[in-house]
C-alpha positions as CSV (number, residue, x, y, z in Angstrom):
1,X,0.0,0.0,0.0
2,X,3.0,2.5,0.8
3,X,5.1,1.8,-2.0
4,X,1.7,2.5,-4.6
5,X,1.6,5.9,-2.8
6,X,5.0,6.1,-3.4
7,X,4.7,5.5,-6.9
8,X,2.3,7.6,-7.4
9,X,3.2,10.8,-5.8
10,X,7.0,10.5,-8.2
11,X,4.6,10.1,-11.2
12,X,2.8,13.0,-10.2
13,X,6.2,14.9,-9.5
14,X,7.7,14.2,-12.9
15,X,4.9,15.0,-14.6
16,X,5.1,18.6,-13.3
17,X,8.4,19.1,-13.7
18,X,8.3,18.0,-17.6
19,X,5.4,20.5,-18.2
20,X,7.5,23.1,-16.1
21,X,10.5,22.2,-18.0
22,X,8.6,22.3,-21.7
23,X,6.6,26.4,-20.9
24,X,10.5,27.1,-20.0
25,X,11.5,26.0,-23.1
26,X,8.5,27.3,-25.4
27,X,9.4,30.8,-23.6
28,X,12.2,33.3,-24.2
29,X,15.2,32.6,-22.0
30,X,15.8,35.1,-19.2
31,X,19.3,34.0,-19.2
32,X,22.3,32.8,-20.8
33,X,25.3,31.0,-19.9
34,X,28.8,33.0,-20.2
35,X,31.3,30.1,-21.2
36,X,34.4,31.7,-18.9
37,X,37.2,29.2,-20.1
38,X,40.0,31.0,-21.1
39,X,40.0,30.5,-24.7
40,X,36.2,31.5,-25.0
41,X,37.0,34.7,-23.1
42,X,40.3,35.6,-25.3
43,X,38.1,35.4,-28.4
44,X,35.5,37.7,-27.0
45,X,37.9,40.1,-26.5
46,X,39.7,39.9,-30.0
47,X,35.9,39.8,-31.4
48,X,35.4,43.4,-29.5
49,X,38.2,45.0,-30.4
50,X,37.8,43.4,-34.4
51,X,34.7,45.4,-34.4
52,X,35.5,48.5,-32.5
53,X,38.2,49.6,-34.8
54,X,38.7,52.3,-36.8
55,X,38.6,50.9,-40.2
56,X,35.7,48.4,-39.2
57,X,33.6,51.6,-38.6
58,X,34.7,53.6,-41.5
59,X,33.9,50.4,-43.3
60,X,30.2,50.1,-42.4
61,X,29.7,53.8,-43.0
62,X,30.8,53.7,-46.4
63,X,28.7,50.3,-47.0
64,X,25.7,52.6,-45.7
65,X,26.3,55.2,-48.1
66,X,26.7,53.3,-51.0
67,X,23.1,52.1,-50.5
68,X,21.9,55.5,-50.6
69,X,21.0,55.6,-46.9
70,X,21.8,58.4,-44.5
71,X,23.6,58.0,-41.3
72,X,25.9,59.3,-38.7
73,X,29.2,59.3,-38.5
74,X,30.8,57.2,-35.6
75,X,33.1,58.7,-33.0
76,X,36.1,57.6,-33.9
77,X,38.3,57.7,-30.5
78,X,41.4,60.1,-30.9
79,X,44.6,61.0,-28.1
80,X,44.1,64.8,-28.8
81,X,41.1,66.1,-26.6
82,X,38.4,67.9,-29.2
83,X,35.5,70.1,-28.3
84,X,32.3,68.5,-28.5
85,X,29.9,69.2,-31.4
86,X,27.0,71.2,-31.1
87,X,23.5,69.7,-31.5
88,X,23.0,71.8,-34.3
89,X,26.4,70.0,-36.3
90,X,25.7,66.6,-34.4
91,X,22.4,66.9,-36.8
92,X,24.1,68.3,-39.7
93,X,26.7,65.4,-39.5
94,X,25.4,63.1,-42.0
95,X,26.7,61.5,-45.5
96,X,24.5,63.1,-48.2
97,X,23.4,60.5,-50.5
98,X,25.1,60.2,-54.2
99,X,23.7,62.4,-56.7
100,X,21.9,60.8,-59.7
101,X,24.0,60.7,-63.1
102,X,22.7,62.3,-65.9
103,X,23.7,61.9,-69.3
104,X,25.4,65.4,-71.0
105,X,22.7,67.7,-72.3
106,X,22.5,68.9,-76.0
107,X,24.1,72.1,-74.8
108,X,27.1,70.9,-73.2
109,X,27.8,68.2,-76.1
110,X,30.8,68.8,-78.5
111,X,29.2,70.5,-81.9
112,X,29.6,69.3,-84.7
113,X,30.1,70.5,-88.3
114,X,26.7,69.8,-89.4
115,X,25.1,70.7,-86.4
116,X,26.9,74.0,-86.5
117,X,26.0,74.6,-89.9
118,X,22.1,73.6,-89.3
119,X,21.7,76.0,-86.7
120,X,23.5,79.0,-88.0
121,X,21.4,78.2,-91.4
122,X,18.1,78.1,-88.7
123,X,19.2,81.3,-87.4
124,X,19.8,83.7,-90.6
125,X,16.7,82.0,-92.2
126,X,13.5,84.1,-92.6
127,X,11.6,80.6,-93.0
128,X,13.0,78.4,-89.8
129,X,10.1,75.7,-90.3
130,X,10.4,75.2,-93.8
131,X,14.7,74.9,-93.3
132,X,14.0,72.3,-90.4
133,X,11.6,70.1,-92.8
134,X,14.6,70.4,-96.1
135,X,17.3,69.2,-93.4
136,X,15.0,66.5,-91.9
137,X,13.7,64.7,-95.1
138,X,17.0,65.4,-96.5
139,X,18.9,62.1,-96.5
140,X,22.2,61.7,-95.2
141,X,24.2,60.3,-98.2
142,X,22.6,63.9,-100.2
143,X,23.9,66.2,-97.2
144,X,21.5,65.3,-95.0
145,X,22.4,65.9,-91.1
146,X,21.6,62.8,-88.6
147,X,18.3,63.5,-86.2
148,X,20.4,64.7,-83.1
149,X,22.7,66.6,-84.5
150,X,19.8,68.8,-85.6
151,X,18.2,68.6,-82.3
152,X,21.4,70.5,-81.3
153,X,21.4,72.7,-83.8
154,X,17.7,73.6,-83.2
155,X,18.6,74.6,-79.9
156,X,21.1,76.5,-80.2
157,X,19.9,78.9,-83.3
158,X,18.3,80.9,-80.9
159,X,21.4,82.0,-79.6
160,X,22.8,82.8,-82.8
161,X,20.3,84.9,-83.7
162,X,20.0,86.8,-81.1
163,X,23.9,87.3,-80.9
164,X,23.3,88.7,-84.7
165,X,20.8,91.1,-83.6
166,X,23.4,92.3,-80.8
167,X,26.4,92.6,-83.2
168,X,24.0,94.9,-86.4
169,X,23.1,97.2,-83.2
170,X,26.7,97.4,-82.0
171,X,28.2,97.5,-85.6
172,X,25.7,100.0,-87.8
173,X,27.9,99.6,-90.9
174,X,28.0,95.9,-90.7
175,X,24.5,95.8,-90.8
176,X,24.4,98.2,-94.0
177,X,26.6,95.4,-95.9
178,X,25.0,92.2,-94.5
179,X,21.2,93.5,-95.9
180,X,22.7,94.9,-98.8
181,X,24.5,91.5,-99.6
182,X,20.8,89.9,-98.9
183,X,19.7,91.9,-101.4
184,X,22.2,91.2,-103.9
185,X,22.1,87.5,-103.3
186,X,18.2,87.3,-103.6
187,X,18.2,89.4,-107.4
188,X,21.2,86.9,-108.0
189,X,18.7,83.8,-107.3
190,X,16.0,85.2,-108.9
191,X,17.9,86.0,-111.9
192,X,19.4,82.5,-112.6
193,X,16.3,81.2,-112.1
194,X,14.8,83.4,-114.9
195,X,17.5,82.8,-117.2
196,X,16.9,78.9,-117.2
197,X,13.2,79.3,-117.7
198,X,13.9,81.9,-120.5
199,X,16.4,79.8,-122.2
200,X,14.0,76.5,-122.5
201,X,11.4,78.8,-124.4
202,X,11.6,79.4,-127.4
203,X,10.8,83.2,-127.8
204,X,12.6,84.3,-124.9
205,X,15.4,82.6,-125.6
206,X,17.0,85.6,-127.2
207,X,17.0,87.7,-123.6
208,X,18.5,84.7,-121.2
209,X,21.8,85.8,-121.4
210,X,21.2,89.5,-120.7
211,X,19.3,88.0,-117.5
212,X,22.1,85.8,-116.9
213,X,24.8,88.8,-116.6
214,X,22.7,91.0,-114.7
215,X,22.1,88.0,-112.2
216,X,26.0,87.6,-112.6
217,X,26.8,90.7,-111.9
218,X,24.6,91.0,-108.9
219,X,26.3,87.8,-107.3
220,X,29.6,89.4,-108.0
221,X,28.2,93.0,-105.8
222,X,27.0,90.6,-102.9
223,X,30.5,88.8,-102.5
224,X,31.7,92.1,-102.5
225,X,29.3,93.4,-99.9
226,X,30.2,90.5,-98.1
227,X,34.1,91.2,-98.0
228,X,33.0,94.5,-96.7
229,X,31.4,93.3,-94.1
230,X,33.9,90.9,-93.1
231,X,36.8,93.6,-93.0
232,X,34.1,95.8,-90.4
233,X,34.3,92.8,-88.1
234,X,37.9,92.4,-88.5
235,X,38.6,95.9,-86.7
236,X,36.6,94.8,-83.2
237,X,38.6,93.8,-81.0
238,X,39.4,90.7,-79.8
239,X,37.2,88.4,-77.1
240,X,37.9,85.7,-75.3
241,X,35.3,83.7,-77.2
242,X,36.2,84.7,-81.1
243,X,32.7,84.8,-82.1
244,X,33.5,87.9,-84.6
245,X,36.4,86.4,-85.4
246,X,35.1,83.4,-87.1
247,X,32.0,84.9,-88.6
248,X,34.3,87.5,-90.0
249,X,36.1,84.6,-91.6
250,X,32.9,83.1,-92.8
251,X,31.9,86.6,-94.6
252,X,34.9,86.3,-96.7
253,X,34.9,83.0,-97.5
254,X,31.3,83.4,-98.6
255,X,32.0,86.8,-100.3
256,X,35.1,85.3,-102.1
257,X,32.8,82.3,-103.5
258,X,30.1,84.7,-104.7
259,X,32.6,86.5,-106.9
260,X,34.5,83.5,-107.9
261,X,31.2,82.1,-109.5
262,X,30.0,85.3,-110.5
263,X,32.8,85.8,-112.8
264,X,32.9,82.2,-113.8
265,X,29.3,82.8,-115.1
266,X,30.1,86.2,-117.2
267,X,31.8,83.8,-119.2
268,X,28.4,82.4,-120.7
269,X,29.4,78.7,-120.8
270,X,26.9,76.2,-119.4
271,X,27.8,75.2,-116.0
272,X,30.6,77.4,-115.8
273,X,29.3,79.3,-112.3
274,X,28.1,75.5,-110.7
275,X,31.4,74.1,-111.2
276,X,33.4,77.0,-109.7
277,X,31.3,76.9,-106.5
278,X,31.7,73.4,-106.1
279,X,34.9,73.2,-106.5
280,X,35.4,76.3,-104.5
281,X,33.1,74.3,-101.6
282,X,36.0,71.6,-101.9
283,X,39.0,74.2,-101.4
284,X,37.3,75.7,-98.1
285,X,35.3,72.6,-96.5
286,X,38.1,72.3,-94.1
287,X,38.2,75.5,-93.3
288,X,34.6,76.8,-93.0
289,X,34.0,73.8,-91.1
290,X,36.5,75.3,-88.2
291,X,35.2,78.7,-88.4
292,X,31.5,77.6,-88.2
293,X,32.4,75.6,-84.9
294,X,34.0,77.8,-83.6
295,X,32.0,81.0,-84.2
296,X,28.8,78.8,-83.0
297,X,31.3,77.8,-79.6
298,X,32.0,81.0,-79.1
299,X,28.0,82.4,-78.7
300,X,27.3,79.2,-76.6
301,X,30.2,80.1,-74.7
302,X,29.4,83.3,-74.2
303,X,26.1,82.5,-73.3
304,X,27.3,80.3,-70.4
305,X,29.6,83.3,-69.2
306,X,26.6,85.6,-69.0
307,X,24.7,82.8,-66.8
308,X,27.1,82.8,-63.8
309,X,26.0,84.6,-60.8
310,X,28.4,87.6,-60.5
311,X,29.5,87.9,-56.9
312,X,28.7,91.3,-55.1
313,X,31.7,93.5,-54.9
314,X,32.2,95.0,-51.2
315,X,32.7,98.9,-51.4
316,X,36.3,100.3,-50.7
317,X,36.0,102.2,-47.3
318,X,36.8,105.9,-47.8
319,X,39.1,107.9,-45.4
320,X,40.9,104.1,-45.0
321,X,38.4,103.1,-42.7
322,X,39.1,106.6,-40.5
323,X,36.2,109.1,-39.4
324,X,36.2,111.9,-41.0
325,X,37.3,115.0,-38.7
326,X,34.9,117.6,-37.7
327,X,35.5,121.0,-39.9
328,X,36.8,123.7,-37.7
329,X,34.2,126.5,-37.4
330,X,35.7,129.7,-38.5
331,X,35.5,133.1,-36.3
């Protein structure tokens, strides 16, 4: 009978402690165990200082950045004694994240020839519309200029006209030659394209060639006008940028073709004034081509100088920074 109750009460104890032992062990544990043999505690203390170290921290803080996310700098412990920060820089004190990267914009791209060329042709044209349709449905084994390359020059014809507005205000009798060499140039157009017409009838046949000299001759007064012009610009002086420079170069290169062909077409001979201006083209490709870069450089340059915020100059003190004496009262 004893040793039943005996048994018993031990089943009964075991039981509770196995449930005891099983809600300690589904539960968080309120303690560990700190393993103090030697070797466990040498590591700890190698693990401690690993991680406390300079180039540990800077490590992590630079990991941090990298992912675009802002954080504090850690104190990095130092022999010399330093003045604490202020809350105001303890809040300040953080790694601004990497800007994005942008691709270069049209403006601040290298120009090219034909992008040059397109927008200094958008700029002097009366037309703008009508010159962006030619260039566009132009191909580009015919002359044609690729699709970005005009994007640029479309942007930056604006600029080039308005720095020709500037320089006819500035220069009155540059602006006398340049319409007067319009002028010219337009009868000169008009007149060649008379003569042909004339020529392929029959009863005006007889009056093409007058036509064709007077249209001749009026190409011959526009390259002239255009020389002029180019000599006017040649007296400014010069500017960092070059801009009259190079379009003073361009106004005699174009004056010079218009009299080559000109004269060419005096002669009467069929194809006589197309052959000189292509191969005049040929002889000064190179040559235009730097001049229109750089004159189209020069006004985006130019531009960019007049954008920067000027910093305010600080007045000169008079008297060297003395007050001035009183006057002396006279009896």
């Amino acid at each position: 009978m004893n040793k039943h109750a005996d048994k018993t009460q031990k089943n009964n104890s075991q039981s509770v402690s196995n449930e005891t032992y099983q809600k300690q062990s589904n539960s968080e544990s309120t303690f560990q165990f700190v393993d103090n043999r030697p070797e466990a505690v040498v590591q700890r203390k190698l693990q401690e200082m690993a991680d406390n170290s300079t180039q540990v921290r800077q490590l992590k803080t630079i990991q941090l950045a990298t992912e675009g996310k802002s954080t504090k700098l850690p104190p990095i412990a130092s022999s010399v004694a330093s003045t604490p920060p202020s809350p105001s820089q303890q809040s300040q004190s953080t790694i601004p994240t990497l800007p994005p990267i942008h691709g270069p914009s049209r403006q601040a791209r290298p120009t090219t020839a034909r992008a040059a060329t397109h927008a200094n042709n958008m700029a002097q044209s009366s037309f703008p519309a009508l010159t962006n349709f030619s260039a566009w449905a132009r191909p580009q084994f015919l002359g044609g200029i690729p699709s970005e390359s005009r994007q640029t020059g479309n942007d930056i014809a604006p600029q080039i006209a308005q720095y020709d507005q500037e320089i006819r205000e500035e220069e009155p009798e540059y602006d006398q030659h340049m319409n007067k060499r319009t002028a010219l140039s337009n009868v000169s157009d008009t007149a060649s394209v008379a003569s042909t017409a004339m020529s392929l009838s029959g009863a005006a046949a007889v009056a093409a060639p007058i036509v064709s000299t007077l249209g001749n001759v009026a190409r011959i007064e526009a390259g002239r006008q255009g020389l002029e012009a180019s000599e006017v610009l040649a007296q400014r002086p010069t500017s960092p940028t070059r801009r009259a420079h190079h379009l003073s170069e361009l106004n005699a290169q174009e004056g010079v073709r218009d009299v080559a062909t000109g004269t060419a077409g005096l002669t009467q001979l069929p194809g006589a004034s197309a052959i000189t201006g292509l191969a005049m083209d040929h002889m000064m490709e190179e040559q235009r081509s730097q001049n229109m870069i750089g004159y189209v450089d020069g006004v985006r340059r130019a531009n960019e100088i007049k954008r920067q915020p000027v910093a305010p100059s600080t007045p000169a003190p008079s008297n060297n920074g003395r007050s001035p004496r009183p006057r002396k009262l006279k009896k």
